[in-house]
C-alpha positions as CSV (number, residue, x, y, z in Angstrom):
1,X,16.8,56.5,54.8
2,X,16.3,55.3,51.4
3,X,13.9,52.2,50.4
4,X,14.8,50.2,47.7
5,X,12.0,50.1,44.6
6,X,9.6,47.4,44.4
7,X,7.9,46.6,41.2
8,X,4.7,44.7,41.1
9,X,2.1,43.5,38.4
10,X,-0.9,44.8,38.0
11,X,-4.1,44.0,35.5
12,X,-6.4,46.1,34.1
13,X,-9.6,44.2,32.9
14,X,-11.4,46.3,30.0
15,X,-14.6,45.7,28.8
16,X,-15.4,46.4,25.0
17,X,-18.6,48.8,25.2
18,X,-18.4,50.2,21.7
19,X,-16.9,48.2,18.6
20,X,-15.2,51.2,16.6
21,X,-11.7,51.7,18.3
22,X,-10.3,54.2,20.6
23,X,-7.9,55.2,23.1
24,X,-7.5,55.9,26.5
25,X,-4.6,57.0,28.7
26,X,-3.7,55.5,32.7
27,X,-1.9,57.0,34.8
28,X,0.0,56.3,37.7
29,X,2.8,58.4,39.6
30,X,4.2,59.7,43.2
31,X,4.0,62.7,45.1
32,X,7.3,63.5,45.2
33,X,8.0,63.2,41.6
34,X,6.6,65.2,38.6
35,X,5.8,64.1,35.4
36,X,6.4,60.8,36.8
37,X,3.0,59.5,34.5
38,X,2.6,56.1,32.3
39,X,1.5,56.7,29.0
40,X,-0.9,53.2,27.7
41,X,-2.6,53.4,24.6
42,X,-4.7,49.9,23.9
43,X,-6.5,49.5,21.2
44,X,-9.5,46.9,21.1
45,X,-9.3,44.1,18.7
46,X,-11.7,41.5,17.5
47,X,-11.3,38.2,19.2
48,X,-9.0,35.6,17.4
49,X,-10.0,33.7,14.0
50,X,-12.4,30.9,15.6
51,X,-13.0,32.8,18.5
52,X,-15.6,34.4,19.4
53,X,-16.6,37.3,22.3
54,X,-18.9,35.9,25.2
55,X,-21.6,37.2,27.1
56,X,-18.9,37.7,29.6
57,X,-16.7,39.6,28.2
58,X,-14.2,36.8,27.4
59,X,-13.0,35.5,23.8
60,X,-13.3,31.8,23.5
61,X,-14.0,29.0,20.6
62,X,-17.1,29.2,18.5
63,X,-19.7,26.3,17.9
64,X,-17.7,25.2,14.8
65,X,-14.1,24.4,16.4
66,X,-15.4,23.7,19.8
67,X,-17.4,20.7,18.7
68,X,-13.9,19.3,18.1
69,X,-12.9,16.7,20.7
70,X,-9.2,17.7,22.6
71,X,-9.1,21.0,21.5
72,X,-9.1,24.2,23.4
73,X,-8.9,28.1,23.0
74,X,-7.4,30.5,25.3
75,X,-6.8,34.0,23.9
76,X,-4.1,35.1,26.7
77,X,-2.1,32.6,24.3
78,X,-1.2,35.5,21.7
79,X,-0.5,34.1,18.4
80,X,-1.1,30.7,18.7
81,X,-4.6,31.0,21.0
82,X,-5.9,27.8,19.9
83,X,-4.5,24.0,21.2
84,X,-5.6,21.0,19.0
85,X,-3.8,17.0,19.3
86,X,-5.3,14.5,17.4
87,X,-5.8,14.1,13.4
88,X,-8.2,16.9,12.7
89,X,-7.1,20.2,10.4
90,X,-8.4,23.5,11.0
91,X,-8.5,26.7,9.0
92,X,-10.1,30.1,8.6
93,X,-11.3,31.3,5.0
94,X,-11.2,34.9,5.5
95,X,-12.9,34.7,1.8
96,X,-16.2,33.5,3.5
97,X,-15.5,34.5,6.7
98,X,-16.1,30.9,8.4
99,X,-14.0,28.5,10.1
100,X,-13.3,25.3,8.7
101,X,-12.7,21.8,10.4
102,X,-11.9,18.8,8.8
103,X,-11.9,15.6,10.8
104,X,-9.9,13.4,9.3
105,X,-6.5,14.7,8.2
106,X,-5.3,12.4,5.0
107,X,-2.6,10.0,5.6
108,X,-0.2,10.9,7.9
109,X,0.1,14.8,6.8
110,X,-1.0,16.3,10.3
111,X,1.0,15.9,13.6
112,X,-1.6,14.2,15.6
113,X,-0.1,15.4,18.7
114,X,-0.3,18.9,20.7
115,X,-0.1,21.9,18.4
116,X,-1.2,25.7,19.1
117,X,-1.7,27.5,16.3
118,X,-4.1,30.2,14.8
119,X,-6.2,29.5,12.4
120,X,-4.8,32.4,10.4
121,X,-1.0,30.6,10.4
122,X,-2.7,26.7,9.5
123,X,0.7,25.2,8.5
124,X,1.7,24.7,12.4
125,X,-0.5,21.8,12.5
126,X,1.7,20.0,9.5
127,X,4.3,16.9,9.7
128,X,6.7,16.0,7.7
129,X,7.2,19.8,6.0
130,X,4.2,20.0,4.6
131,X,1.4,22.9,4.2
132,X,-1.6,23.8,2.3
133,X,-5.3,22.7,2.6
134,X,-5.1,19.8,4.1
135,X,-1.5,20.0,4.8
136,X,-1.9,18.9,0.9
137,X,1.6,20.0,-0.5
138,X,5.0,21.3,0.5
139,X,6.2,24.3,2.0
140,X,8.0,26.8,-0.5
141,X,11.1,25.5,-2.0
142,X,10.6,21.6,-0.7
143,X,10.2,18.6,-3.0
144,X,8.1,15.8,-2.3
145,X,10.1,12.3,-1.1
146,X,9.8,9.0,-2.9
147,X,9.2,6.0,-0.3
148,X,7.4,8.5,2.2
149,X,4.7,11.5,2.3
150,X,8.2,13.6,3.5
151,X,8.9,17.4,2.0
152,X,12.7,18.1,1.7
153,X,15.0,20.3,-0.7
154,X,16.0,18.2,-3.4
155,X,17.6,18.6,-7.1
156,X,17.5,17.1,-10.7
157,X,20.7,15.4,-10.0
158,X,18.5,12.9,-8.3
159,X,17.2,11.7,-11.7
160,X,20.3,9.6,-12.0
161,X,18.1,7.1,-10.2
162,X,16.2,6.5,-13.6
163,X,19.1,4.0,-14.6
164,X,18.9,2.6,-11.1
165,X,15.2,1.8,-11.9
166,X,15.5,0.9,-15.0
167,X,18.2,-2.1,-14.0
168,X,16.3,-3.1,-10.7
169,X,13.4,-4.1,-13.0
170,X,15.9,-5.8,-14.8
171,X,17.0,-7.7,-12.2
172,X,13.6,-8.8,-11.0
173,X,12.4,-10.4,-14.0
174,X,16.1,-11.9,-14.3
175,X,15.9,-13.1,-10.9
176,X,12.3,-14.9,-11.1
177,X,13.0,-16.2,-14.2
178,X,16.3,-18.2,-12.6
179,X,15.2,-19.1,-9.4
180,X,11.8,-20.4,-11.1
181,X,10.1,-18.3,-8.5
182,X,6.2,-17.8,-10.1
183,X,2.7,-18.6,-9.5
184,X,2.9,-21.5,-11.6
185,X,4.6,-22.8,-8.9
186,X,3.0,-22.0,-6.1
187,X,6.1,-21.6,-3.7
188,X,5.3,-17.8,-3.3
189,X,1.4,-17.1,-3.8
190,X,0.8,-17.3,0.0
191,X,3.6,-15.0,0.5
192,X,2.5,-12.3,-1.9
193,X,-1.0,-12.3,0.0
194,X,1.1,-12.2,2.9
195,X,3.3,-9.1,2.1
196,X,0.5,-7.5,0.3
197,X,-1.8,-7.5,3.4
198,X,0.7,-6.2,5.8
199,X,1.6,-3.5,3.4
200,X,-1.9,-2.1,3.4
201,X,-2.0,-2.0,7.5
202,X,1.7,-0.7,7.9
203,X,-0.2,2.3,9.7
204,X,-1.3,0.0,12.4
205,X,2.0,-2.9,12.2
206,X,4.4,0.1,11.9
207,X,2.9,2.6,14.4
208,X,4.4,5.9,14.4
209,X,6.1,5.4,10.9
210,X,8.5,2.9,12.0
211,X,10.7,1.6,9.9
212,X,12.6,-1.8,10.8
213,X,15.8,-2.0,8.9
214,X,16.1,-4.6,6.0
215,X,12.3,-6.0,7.3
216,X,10.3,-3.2,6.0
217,X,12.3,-2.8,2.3
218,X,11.8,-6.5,2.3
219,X,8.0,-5.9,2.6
220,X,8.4,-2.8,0.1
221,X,10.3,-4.9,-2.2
222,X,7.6,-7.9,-2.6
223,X,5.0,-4.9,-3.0
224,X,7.2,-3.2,-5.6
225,X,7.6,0.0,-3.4
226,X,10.8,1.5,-3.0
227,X,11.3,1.0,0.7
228,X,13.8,3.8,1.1
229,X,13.0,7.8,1.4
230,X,15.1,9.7,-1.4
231,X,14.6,13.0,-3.8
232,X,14.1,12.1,-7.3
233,X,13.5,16.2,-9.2
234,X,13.0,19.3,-7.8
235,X,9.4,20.2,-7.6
236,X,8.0,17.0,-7.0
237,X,4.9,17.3,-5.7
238,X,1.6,14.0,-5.0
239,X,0.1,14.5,-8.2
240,X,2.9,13.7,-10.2
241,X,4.2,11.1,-7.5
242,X,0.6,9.5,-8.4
243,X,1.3,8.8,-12.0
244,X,5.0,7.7,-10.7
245,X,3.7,5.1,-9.0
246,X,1.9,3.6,-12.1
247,X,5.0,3.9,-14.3
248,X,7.4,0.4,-12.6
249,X,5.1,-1.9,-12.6
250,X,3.7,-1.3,-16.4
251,X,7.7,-0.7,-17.6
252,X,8.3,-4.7,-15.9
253,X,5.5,-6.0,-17.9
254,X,6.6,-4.1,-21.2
255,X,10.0,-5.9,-20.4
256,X,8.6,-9.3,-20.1
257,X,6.2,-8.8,-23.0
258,X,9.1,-7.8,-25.4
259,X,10.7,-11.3,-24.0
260,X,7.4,-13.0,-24.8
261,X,7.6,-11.6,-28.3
262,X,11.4,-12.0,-29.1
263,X,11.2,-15.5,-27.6
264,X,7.9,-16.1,-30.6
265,X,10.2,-14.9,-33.4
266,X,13.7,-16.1,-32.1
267,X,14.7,-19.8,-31.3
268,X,17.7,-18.1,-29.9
269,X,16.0,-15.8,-27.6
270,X,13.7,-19.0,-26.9
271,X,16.4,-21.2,-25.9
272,X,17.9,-18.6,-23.3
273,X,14.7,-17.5,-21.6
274,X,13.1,-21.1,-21.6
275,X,9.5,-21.7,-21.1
276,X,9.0,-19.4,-17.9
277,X,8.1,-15.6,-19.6
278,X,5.0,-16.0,-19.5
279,X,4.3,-17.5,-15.5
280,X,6.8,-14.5,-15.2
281,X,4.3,-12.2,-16.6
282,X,1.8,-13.5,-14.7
283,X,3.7,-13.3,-11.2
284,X,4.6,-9.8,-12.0
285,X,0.9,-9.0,-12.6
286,X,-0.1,-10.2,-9.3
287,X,2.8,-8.8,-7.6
288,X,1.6,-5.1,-8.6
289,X,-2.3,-5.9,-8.7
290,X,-1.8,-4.5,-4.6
291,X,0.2,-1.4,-5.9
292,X,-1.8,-0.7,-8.8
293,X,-5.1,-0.6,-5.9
294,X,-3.5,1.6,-3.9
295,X,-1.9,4.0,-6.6
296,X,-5.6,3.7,-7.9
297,X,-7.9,4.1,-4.5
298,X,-5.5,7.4,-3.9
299,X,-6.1,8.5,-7.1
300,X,-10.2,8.3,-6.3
301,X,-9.7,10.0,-2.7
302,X,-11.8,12.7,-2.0
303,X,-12.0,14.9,0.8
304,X,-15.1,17.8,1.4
305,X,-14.3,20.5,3.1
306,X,-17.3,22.7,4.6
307,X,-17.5,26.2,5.2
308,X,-21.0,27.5,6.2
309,X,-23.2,26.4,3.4
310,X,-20.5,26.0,1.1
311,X,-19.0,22.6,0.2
312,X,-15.8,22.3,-1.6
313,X,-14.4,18.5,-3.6
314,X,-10.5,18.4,-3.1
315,X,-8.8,15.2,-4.0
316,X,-7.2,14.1,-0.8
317,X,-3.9,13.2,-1.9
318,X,-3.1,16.9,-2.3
319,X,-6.6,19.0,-1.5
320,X,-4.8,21.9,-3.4
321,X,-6.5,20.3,-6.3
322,X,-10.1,20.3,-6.7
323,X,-11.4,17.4,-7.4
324,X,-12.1,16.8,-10.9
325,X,-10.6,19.8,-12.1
326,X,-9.2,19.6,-15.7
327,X,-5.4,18.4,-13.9
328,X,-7.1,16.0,-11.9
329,X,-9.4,14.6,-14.2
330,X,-6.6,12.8,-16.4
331,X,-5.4,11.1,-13.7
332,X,-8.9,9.9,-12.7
333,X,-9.9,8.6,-16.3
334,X,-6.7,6.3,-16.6
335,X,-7.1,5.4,-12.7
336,X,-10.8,4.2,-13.9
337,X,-9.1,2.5,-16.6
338,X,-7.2,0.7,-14.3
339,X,-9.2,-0.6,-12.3
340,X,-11.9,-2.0,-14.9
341,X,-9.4,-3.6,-16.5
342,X,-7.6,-5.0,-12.8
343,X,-11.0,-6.1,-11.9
344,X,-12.1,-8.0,-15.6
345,X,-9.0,-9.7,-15.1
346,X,-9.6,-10.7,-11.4
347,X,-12.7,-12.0,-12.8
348,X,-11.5,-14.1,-15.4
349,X,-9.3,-15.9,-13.2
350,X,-11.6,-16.2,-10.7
351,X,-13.9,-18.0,-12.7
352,X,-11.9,-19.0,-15.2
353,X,-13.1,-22.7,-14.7
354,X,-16.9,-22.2,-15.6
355,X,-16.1,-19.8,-18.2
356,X,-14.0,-22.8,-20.2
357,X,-17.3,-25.2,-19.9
358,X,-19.1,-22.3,-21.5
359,X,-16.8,-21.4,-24.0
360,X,-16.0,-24.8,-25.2
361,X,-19.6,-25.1,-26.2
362,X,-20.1,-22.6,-28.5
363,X,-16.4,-21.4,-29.8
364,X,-14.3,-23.5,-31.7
365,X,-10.9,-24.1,-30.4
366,X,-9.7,-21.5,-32.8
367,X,-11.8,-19.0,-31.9
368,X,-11.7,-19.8,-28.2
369,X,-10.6,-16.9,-26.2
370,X,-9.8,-19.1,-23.4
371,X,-7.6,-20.9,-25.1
372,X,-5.8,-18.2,-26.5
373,X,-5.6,-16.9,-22.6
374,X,-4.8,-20.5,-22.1
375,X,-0.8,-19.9,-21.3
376,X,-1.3,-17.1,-19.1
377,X,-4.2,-18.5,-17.0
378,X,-2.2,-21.9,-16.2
379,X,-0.5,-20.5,-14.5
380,X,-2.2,-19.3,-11.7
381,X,-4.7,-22.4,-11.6
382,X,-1.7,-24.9,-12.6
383,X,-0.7,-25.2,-8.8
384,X,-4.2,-25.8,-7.9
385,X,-6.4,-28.9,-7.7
386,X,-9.4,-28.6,-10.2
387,X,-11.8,-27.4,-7.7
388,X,-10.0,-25.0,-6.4
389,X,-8.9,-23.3,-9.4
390,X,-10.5,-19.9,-8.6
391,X,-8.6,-19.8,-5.5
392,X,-6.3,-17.1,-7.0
393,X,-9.2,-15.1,-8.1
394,X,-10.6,-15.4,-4.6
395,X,-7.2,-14.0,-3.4
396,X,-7.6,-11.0,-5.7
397,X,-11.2,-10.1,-5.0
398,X,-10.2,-10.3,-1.4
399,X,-7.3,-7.8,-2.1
400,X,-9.5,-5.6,-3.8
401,X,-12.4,-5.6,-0.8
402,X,-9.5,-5.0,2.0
403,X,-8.0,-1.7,-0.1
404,X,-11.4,-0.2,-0.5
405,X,-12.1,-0.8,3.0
406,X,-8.7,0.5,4.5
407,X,-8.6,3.5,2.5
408,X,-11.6,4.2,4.9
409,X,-11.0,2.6,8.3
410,X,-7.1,3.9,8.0
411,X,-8.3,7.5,8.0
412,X,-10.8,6.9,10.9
413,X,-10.1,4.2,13.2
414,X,-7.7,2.2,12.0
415,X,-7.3,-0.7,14.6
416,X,-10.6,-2.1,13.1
417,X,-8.5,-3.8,10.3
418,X,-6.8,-6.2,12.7
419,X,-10.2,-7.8,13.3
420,X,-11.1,-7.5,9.3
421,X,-7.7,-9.4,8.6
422,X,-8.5,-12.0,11.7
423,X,-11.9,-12.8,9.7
424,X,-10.6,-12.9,6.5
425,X,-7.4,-15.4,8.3
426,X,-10.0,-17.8,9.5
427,X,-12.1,-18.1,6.6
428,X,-9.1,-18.6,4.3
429,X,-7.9,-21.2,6.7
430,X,-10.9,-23.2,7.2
431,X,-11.6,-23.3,3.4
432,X,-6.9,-24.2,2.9
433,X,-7.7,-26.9,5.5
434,X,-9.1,-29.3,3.0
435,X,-6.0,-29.1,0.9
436,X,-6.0,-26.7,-2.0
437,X,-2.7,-27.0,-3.9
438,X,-2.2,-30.9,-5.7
439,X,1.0,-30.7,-3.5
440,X,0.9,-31.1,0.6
441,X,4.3,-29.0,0.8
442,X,2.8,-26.2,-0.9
443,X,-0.9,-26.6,1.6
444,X,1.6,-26.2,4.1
445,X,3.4,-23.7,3.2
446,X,0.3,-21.9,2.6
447,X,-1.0,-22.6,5.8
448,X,1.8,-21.2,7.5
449,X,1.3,-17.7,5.8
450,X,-2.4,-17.2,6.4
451,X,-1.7,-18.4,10.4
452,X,1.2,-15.9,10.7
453,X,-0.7,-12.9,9.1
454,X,-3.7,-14.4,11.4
455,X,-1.4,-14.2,14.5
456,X,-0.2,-10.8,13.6
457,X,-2.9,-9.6,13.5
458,X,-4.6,-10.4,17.2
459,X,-1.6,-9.5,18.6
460,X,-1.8,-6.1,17.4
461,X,-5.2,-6.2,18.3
462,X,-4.4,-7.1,21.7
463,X,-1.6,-4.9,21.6
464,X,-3.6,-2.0,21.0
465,X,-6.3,-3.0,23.5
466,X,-3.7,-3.3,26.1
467,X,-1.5,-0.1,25.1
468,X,1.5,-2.0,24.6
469,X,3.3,0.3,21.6
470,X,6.8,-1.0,22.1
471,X,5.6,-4.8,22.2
472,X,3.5,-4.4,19.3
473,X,6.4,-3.7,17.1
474,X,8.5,-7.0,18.3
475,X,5.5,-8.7,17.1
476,X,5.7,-7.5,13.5
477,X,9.4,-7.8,13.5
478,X,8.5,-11.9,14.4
479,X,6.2,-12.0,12.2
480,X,7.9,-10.3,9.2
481,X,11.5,-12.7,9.9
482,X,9.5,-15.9,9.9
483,X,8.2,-15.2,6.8
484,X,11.7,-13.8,5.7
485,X,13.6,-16.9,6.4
486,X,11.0,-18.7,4.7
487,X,11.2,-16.9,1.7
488,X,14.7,-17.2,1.5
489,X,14.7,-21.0,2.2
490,X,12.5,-21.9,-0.4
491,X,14.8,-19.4,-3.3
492,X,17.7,-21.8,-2.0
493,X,15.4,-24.8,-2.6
494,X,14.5,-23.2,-5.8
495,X,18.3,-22.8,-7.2
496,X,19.0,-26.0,-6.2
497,X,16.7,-28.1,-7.8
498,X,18.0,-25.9,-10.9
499,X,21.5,-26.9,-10.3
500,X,20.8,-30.1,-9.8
501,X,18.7,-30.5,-13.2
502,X,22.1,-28.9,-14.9
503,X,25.0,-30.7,-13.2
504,X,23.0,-33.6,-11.3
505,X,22.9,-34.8,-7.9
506,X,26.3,-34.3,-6.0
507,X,27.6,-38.0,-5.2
508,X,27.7,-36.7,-1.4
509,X,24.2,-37.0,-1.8
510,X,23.6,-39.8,-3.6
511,X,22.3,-41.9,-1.1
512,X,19.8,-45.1,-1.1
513,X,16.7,-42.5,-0.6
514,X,17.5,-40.7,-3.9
515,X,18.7,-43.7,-5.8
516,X,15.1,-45.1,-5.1
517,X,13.4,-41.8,-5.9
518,X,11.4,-43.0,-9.0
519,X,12.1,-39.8,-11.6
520,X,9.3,-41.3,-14.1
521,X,6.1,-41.0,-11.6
522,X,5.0,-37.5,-10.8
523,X,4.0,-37.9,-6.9
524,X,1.5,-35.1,-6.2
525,X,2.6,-34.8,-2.7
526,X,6.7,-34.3,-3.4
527,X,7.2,-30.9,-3.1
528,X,10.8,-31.1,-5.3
529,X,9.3,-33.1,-7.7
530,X,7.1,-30.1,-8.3
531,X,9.4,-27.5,-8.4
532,X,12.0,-30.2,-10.2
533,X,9.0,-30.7,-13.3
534,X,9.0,-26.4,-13.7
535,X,12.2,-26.7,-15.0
536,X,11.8,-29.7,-17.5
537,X,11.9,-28.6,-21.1
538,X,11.1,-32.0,-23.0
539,X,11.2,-31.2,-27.0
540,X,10.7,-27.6,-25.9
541,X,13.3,-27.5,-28.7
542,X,11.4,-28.0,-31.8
543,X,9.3,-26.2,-33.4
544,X,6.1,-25.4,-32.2
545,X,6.0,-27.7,-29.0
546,X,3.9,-26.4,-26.6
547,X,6.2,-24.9,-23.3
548,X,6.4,-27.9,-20.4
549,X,4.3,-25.2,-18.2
550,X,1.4,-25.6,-20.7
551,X,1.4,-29.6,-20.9
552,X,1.7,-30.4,-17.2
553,X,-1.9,-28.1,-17.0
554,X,-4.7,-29.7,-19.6
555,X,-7.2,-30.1,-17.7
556,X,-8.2,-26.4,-19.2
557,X,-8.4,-28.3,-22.4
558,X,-9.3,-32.2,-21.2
559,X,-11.2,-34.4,-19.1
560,X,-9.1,-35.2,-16.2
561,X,-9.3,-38.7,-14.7
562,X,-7.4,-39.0,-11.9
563,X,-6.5,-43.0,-10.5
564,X,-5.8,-43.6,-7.0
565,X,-2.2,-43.1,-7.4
566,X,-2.7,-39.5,-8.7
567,X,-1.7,-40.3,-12.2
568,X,-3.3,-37.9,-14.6
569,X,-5.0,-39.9,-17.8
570,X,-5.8,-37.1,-20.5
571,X,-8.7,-37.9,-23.2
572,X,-9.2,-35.2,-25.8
573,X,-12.0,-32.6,-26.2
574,X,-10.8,-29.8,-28.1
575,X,-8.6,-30.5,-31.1
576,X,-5.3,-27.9,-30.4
């Protein structure tokens, strides 16, 4: 009789006694059979980079990657013996011979969720295609995405996109200057704070890199982003998607400056663009200010990385770079640039009301640089009543604060900025509730915008508190379409208030309301009346008349005394 043969597993446990490497043989075999031995020839390896060999005999993680939090090592693993989740990086420089941990992985380069990998083989621990320190660049071959932090093959084809670019900023300044859609009149300023706020805390209202179809380019869009993922030339890589990003918003203002200029020289030019270029200018300035911070606080990012005593500066936006190498110090000097220049201008509009008191007493009016500013600054207090002129300003410094602050809490823990916007919400409100704007729509319309970015804001907090992922996203989908349909609402009121200045009041419409509607008497508290006065161009036809924008905001230039029926009476101080 003939039994059928069994195999079974069986372990050897060896213990290292000697570090220089040898060989042994086992052997195993039957009676009956000859030659019937196993050859096994091990050879002893050191443990695993960022392991190390214990007192028992075992490899497992050193003091450096074990202080990590959710990680674990496990050298029956093979390859991959070590299991991270969470945003943390780790490598091994085999140069120093040290393992290296960074805690917080920029942006959203790391999968944050289980990875093995050795520490040898880094690249396993990358999203979105990406490798290098800090999961910095791309892997071999792969361009860098515009609209997203995404790796992908792409070609120079893509740079047909240039003419694309170069007519959508067209369009936009073609678009505000139709519609009448600037700060000067106030209709979109609480909007812009709005879109600019939820833009910076898209990690938080978009969780996971969500992206909600036509809601999130219309957020993009008022930020002038993109708001769609695309190649644009092969080889594309963050430093030179950096300097990208600071190209749109100066090309828009070159367009509207060469408008401002043609318009000086040409009474042709003058009589097609009208008297908005320059509140054009000025909405287009505040619509990037929020771009330009973030382009310029990524640009400023730095990231150490630690390996024993050795400290090495990478800029975190790709730490392939070191940080304030001769490439990366171009790119800081103009950011610097920047950003003195973003914040001098903040602070002349800010207080742009005590600096005319001081100015007027010890410039003459020709010399004035306030009043040479004088166009461009009415328009962002022109809305305003007189004491609340800075409120603009105030609105910029606040931008400023939040970027600084999320570039850090984003990285760390970043459901702390619902509670920072929540603050910011109530104090903005408190201070709106006394009436800011000369006109109630436009309080109101304001108030609405700070109490929806306020509401957005403790829902996600609640949200988060709760673990409710799925319900926080119907939350900024509600949020974003209210704001939305407001939007578009008031560009419908917009164009026809401009139609109706052209052609006149339909006779449908002509009704004992409008027919009493005194058109002489500028009521304060009549929203179309205010939007109606933007588009007035009395004598803006002869030569060297001030634009309407300009007259219907001297009190930059005179003492205003306002009567009980909110008529403005002008007396004189500076000769123009």
């Amino acid at each position: 009789m003939t039994l059928p043969w069994v195999c079974k597993t069986f372990t050897y446990k060896l213990n290292q006694g000697i570090s220089s490497t040898g060989y042994f043989t086992i052997k195993t075999g039957s009676y009956e059979l000859r030659n019937a031995s196993i050859v096994v020839r091990v050879q002893f390896l050191d443990c695993p980079s960022g392991l190390i060999l214990t007192d028992s005999g075992t490899c497992d993680c050193n003091s450096i990657i074990s202080s990590v939090p959710n990680l674990k090592c496990n050298v029956s693993w093979f390859d991959t013996p070590i299991r991270r989740s969470g945003n943390v990086w780790l490598a091994y420089d085999t140069a120093c011979n040290c393992s290296i941990v960074n805690d917080v992985c920029p942006f959203d380069y790391c999968n944050s969720s289980t990875v093995y990998l050795s520490l040898d083989d880094p690249h396993r621990q990358c999203a979105l295609n990406r490798s290098g320190v800090l999961c910095g660049g791309c892997q071999p071959g792969l361009s860098l995405m515009l609209g997203s932090n995404k790796c992908q093959y792409c070609t120079n084809k893509y740079l047909s996109l240039l003419i694309g670019f170069i007519m959508a900023g067209i369009v936009l300044v073609a678009f505000l200057l139709i519609c009448n859609l600037t700060v000067s009149a106030g209709s979109i300023n609480g909007l812009l704070f709005y879109a600019n706020i939820v833009k910076l805390n898209e990690v938080v209202l978009f969780r996971n890199g969500a992206s909600i179809p036509v809601l999130s380019q219309f957020i993009a869009w008022t930020n002038l982003d993109l708001g769609i993922e695309t190649c644009f030339f092969n080889g594309l890589d963050g430093y030179w998607k950096t300097w990208l990003q600071f190209i749109f918003p100066v090309y828009i203002w070159l367009l509207v400056g060469a408008i401002i200029i043609g318009s000086y020289y040409s009474g042709r030019l003058s009589r097609i663009f009208g008297n908005n270029t320059v509140p054009v200018l000025a909405t287009l300035i505040l619509m990037s200010y929020s771009k330009l911070l973030r382009t310029i606080t990524n640009a400023l990012m730095i990231s150490n990385i630690k390996c024993k005593d050795d400290k090495r500066r990478v800029w975190s936006v790709d730490a392939n770079i070191d940080y304030l190498d001769n490439k990366h110090m171009i790119l800081f000097g103009v950011s610097v640039t920047f950003l003195m220049i973003g914040l001098l201008y903040g602070g002349m509009i800010f207080s742009i009301q005590w600096l005319q008191k001081c100015t007027g007493r010890y410039c003459k009016s020709s010399r004035d640089p306030i009043v040479k500013l004088k166009p461009l600054v009415d328009s962002y207090t022109g809305p305003y009543k007189d004491r609340y002129r800075y409120w603009t300003g105030l609105l910029v410094f606040i931008r400023v604060i939040l970027t600084a602050l999320f570039s850090y809490t984003t990285q760390t823990k970043p459901e702390i900025n619902n509670y920072i916007i929540v603050f910011v919400c109530v104090l903005l409100i408190r201070i709106a509730a006394k009436g800011i704007y000369r006109n109630s729509a436009l309080n109101n319309l304001e108030f609405f915008h700070y109490f929806n970015l306020l509401c957005i804001s403790m829902l996600n907090a609640v949200s988060h508190q709760e673990q409710w992922n799925i319900e926080s996203l119907y939350f900024t989908i509600a949020s974003i379409s209210f704001s939305m349909i407001l939007f578009i609402s008031t560009v419908l009121i917009h164009i026809y208030v401009k139609l109706e200045n052209k052609f006149g009041r339909p006779k449908c419409l002509k009704s004992k309301f409008f027919s009493s509607y005194d058109e002489e008497e500028y009521h304060v508290h009549d929203y179309r009346r205010l939007i109606e006065d933007e588009y007035r161009d009395e004598d803006s036809d002869k030569e060297g008349s001030p634009p309407r924008v300009i007259q219907r905001r001297e009190s930059m230039i005179f003492d205003f005394h306002i009567d009980k029926r909110e008529k403005v009476v002008e007396s004189p101080l500076i000769e123009l």
